[in-house]
C-alpha positions in Angstrom: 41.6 -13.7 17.1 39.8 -17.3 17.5 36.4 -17.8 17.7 36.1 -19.6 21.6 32.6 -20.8 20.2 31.8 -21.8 16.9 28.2 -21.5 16.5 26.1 -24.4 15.1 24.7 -22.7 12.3 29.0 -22.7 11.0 29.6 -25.9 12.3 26.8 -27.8 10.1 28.4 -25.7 6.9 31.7 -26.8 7.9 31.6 -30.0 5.6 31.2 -27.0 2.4 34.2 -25.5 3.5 36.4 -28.9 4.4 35.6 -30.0 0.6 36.5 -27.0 -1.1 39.9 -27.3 0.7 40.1 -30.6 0.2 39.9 -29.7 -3.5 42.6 -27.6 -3.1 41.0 -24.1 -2.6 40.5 -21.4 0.1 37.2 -21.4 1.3 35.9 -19.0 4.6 33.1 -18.2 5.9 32.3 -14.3 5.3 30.3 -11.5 6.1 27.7 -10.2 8.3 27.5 -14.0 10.1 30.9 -13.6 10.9 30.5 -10.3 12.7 27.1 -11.3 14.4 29.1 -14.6 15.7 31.9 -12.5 17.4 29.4 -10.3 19.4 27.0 -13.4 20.1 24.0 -12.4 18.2 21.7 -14.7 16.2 23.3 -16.1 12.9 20.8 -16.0 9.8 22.4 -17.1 6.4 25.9 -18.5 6.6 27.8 -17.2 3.2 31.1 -18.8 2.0 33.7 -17.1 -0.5 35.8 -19.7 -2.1 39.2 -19.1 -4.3 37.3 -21.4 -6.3 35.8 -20.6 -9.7 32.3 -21.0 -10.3 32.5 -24.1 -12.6 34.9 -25.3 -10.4 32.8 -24.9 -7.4 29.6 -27.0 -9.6 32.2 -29.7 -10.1 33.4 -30.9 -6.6 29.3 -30.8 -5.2 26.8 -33.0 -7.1 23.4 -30.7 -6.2 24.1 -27.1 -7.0 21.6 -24.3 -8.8 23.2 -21.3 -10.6 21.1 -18.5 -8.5 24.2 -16.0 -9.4 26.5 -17.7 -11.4 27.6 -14.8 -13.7 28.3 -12.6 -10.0 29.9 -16.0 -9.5 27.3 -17.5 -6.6 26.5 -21.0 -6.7 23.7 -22.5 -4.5 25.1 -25.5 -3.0 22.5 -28.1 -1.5 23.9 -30.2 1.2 21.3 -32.2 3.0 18.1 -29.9 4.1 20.4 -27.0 3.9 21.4 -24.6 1.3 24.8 -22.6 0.9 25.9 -19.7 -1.4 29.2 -20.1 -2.2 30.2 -17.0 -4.2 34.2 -17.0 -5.5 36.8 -14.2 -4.3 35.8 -11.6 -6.7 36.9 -7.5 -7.9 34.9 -4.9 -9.6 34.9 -3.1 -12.5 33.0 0.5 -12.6 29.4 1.0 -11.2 27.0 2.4 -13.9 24.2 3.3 -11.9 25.6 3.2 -8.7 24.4 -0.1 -7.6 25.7 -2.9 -9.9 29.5 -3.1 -11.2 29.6 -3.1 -15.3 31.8 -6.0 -15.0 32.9 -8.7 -11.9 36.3 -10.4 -12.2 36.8 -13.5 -10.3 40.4 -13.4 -8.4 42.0 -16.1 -6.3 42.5 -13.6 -3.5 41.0 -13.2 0.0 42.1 -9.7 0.4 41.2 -8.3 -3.2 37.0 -10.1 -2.2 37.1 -8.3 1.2 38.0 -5.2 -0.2 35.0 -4.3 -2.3 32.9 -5.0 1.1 30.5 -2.1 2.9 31.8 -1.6 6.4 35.0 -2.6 7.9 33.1 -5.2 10.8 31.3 -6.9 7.4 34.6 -7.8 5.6 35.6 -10.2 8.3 36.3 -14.4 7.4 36.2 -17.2 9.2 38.1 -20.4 8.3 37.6 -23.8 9.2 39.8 -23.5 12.1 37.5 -21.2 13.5 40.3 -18.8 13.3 39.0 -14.5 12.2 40.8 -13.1 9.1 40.3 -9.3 9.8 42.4 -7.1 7.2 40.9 -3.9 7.7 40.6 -3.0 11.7 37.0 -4.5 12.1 37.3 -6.1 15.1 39.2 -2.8 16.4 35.6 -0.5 14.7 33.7 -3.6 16.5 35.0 -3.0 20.1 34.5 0.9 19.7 31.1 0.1 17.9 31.7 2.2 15.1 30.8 1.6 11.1 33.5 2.2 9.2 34.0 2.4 5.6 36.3 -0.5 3.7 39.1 2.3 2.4 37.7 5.4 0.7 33.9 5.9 1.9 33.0 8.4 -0.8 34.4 5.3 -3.3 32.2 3.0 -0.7 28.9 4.8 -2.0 29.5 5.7 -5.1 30.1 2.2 -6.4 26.7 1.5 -4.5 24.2 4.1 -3.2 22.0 1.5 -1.3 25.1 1.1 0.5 24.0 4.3 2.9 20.6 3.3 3.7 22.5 -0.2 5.2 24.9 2.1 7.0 21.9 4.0 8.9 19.9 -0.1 9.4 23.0 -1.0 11.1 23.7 2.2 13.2 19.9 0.9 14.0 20.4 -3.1 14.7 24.0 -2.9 16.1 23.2 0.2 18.2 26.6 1.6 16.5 27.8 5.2 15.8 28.9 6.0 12.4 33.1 7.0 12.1 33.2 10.6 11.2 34.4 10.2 7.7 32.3 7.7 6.8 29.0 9.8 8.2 30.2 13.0 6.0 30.7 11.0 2.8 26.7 8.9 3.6 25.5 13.0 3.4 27.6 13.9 0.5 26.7 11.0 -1.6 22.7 10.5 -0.2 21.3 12.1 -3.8 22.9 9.1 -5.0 19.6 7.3 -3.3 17.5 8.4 -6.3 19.4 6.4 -8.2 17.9 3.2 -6.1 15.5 0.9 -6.3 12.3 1.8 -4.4 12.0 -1.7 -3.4 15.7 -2.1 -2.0 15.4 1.5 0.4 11.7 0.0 1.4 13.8 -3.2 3.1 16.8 -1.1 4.7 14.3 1.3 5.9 11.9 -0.9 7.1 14.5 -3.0 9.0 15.8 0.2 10.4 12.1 1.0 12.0 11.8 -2.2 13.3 15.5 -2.5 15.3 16.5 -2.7 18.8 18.3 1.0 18.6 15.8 2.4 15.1 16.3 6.0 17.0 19.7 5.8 16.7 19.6 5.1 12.9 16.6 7.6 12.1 18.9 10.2 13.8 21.3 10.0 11.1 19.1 9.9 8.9 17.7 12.7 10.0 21.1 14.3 10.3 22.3 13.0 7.0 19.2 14.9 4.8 18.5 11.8 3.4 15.1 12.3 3.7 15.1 14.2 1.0 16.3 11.8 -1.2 13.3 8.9 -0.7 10.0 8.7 -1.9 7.1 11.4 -0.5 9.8 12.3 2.0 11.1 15.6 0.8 11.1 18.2 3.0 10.2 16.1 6.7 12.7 16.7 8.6 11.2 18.1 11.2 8.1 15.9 11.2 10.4 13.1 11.7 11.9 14.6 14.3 9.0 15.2 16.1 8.3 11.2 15.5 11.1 10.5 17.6 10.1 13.4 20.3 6.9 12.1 20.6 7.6 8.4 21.2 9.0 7.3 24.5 12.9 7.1 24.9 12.5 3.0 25.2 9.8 2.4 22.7 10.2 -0.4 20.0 7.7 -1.3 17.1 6.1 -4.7 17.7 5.7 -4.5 13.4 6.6 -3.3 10.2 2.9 -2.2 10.1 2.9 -0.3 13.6 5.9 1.2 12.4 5.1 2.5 8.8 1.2 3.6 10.2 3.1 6.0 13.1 5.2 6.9 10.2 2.0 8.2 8.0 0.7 9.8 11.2 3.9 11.6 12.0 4.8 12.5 8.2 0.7 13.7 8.1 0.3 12.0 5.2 -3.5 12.5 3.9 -3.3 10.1 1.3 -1.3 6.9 3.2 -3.0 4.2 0.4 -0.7 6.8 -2.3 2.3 7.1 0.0 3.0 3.7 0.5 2.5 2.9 -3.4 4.7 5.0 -4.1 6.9 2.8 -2.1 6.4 0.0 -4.1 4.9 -2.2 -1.1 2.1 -4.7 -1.7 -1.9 -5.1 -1.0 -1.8 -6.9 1.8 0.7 -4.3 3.9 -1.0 -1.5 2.5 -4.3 -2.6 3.9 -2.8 -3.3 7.2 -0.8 -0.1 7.2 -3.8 1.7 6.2 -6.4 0.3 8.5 -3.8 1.2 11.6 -4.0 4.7 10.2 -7.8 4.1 10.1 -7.7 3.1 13.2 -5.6 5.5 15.1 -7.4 8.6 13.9 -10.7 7.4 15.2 -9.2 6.6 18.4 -8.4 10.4 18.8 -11.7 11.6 18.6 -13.4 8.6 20.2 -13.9 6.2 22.4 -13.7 2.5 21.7 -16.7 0.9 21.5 -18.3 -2.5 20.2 -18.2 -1.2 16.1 -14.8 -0.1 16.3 -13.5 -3.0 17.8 -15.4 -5.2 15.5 -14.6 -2.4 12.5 -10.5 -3.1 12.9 -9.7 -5.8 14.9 -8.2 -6.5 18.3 -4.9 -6.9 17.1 -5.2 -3.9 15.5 -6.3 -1.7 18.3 -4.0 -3.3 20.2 -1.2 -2.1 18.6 -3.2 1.4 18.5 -3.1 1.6 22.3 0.7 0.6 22.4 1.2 3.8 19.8 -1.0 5.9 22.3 0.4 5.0 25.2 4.0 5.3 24.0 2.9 9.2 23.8 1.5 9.5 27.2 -2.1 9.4 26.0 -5.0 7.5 27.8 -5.2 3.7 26.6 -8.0 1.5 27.0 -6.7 -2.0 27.2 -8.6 -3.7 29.5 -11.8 -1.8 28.2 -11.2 -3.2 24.1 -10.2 -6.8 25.3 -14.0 -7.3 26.6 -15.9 -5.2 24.0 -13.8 -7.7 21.9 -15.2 -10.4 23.8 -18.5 -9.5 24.1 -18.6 -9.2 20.4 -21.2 -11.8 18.5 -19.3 -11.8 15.7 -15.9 -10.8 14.2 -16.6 -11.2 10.8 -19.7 -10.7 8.4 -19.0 -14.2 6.9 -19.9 -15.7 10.4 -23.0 -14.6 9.9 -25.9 -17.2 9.7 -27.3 -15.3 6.1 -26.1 -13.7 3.4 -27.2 -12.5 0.0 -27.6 -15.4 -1.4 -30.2 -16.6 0.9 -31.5 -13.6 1.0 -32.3 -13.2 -2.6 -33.8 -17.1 -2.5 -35.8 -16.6 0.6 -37.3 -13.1 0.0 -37.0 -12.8 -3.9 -34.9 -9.5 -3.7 -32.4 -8.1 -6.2 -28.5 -8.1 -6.3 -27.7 -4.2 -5.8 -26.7 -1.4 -3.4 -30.2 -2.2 -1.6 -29.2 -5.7 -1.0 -26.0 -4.0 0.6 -27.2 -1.7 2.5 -29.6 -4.4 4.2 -26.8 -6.7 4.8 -24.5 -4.1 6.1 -28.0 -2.9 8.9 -28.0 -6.8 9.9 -24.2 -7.2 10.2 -24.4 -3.8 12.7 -27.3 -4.7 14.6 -25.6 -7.9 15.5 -22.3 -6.6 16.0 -23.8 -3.9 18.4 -26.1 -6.3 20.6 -29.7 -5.3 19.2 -29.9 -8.7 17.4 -29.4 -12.5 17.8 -27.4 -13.8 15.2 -29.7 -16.4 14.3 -32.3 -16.5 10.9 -35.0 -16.5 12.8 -34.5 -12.8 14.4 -33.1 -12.0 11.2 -36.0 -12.3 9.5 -38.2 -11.3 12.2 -36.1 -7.8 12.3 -36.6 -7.3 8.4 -40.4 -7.5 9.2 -40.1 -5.3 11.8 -38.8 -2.4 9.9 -40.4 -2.9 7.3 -37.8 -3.7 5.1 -39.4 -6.8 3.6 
């Protein structure tokens, strides 16, 4: 099969591949690119396999980095753009069921594509914009079906992560998984402990956040493999009921939105705990947490100005779209103009602070101090006061607080 369109992404790497050749090596584009390009979806890095040998590769470009140079990946620098170029490669035994104990470098095509995941990722692409396709993909493609490369069980053994991609791209392609291939993901899905917390987080959160994620929690689901990630053990049924309680058509508009119905589904009580035990940093557990946060009050309440002002528009926004998603009441309209009405949206925007506090009335640093600014930040927030140092200070007087 020939590509009728070769996309621009592969036509500005094109050069890479016409000097390799020139050179006197094979050189093909490879990869998930290459399947994305033959069903028309957006290409993200363009990765190029190369008979070459690494040193070889470093000699016929003049700006190259070793980012992988003992897996045999060279970065190649060609104008604003950067290429891996990794060479045809085998491997030797897996010793902890992600990395290989040894990578030989081969001057075959067929030997590279071989050791590859599923059958529509070990496709090439030469320069000719012609497909190389050695083991059936383009036949799994048309039936949209993931495939193993030769013996699944092999497949996952020689890398566990290996499963949670097959799930993310039963998720993003909106593919079934081949029978075979689905019974070997359960057998092997212990293997998961094996993992890296950090590498599941990314398969897993780029699952949630797909065009088809039902499709690829269902496997999951199906799978067990639950069981085999962190604070997960057990939840079957609770995910289940995530998917039975979110409309048929609903996507996530985040990662956040999607790990904070997660929490609320899994009934986590302790989401800052869960999501360290993921590994994930600060800044998403603080969003992640404050969705939570902001969800639960939502159930019992209203919104009104303090809640709005307490999480954030864009917060409660994505709140609603949860709520609505489950048939409950929303208040869109309602949150857009408390939000507008509000004085404030931030206690630095306020016209004093401590500081001026302390110099102006002579108090003390302290919980007092706090609890002062914290009554001034919610009488603004709430309407009862201007912010302006004048009322301020007037207000103090009034109650009595200086």
């Amino acid at each position: 099969m020939k590509l009728t369109h070769l996309p621009s992404e592969f036509q500005e790497a094109l050069p890479i591949l016409e000097k390799l050749k020139a050179a006197g090596y094979e050189a093909y584009f490879v990869g998930g690119s290459v399947r994305d390009a033959i069903l028309g979806r957006p290409i993200h890095d363009v990765d190029i396999a190369s008979s070459s040998y690494p040193e070889e590769t470093k000699a016929i470009f003049p700006r190259t980095i070793d980012v992988g140079i003992e897996h045999g990946t060279v970065l190649v620098l060609q104008g604003e753009q950067e290429y891996e170029i990794t060479t045809f490669r085998t491997e030797d035994v897996y010793v902890d069921f992600r990395r290989p104990s040894q990578v030989s470098f081969v001057r075959s095509l067929e030997e590279d594509l071989k050791r590859r995941d599923f059958t529509v990722n070990a496709f090439a692409l030469n320069e000719e914009s012609q497909i190389i396709d050695k083991f059936e993909g383009l036949k799994d493609l048309d039936a949209r079906v993931l495939r193993a490369v030769g013996l699944a069980q092999e497949r996952f053994n020689e890398d566990a992560l290996r499963i949670m991609r097959g799930f993310r791209f039963a998720a993003s392609l909106d593919f079934d998984i081949e029978e075979k291939t689905f019974q070997a993901m359960q057998e092997t899905a212990p293997l998961l402990e094996k993992i890296s917390v950090e590498r599941i987080f990314i398969e897993f959160d780029k699952l949630l956040t797909a065009s088809s994620w039902r499709k690829g929690l269902e496997k999951l689901i199906a799978a067990v493999a639950y069981d085999y990630l962190p604070e997960m053990k057990g939840k079957g049924q609770l995910l289940q009921k995530m998917l039975d309680r979110l409309e048929p058509e609903f996507l996530f508009q985040s990662s956040e939105q999607a790990w904070a119905m997660l929490l609320i589904a899994l009934e986590v009580s302790d989401p800052r705990a869960f999501l360290k035990k993921w590994k994930t940093s600060n800044d998403f557990q603080k969003l992640v947490c404050a969705l939570v946060a902001a969800y639960q009050e939502r159930a019992v309440a209203r919104p009104d100005k303090f809640m709005t002002y307490q999480f954030g528009l864009e917060n409660l926004m994505l709140v609603e779209n949860l709520r609505q998603a489950q048939g409950l009441s929303v208040a869109l309209s309602e949150i857009k103009q408390l939000d507008a009405d509000l004085l404030i949206h931030d206690k630095h925007e306020i016209v004093v602070n401590g500081g001026i506090l302390i110099a102006k009335l002579g108090l003390k640093p302290g919980p007092t101090l706090g609890a002062l600014l914290h009554d001034i930040e919610k009488a603004i927030v709430l309407g009862y006061l201007p912010n302006e140092k004048e009322a301020i200070f007037a207000y103090l007087l009034e109650k009595g607080r200086i």
